[in-house]
Phi, psi and omega in degrees: 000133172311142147305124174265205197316305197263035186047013164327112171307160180202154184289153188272349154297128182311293165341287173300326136351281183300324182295314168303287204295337199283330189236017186265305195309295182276014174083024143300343189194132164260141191278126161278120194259129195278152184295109183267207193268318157359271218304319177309303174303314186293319174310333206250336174250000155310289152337300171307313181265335164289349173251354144312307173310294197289311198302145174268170176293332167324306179265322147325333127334299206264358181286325188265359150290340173232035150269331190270338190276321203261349158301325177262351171249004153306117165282147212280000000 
């Protein structure tokens, strides 16, 4: 099904189309805006920078000796 600008569904008919937006414009029908991958992201980099914060260096250390143990010891 098409997208409109703002990743809106829309009918895939010009007609069922025109007819959508005629009545989204005078407020016959309300447009619901879908939760997208946006709202998802920001949460995730959020996430990413609060468990920096929380980790100590001690365990940071100890996460990244053994992604470099198990990087280096994959055969190529």
């Amino acid at each position: 099904m098409p997208k409109g600008p703002q990743g809106q569904k829309r009918p895939a008919d010009v007609i069922g189309a025109a007819i959508q937006i005629a009545k989204i414009a005078t407020g016959e029908i309300e447009e619901k805006p879908e939760v997208g991958k946006d709202d998802a992201r920001k949460g995730g980099l959020k996430g990413g920078k609060a468990r920096a914060e929380k980790l100590s260096s001690q365990r940071r250390k100890e996460i990244a000796q053994k992604a470099a143990k198990t990087r280096w010891s994959r055969k190529p």
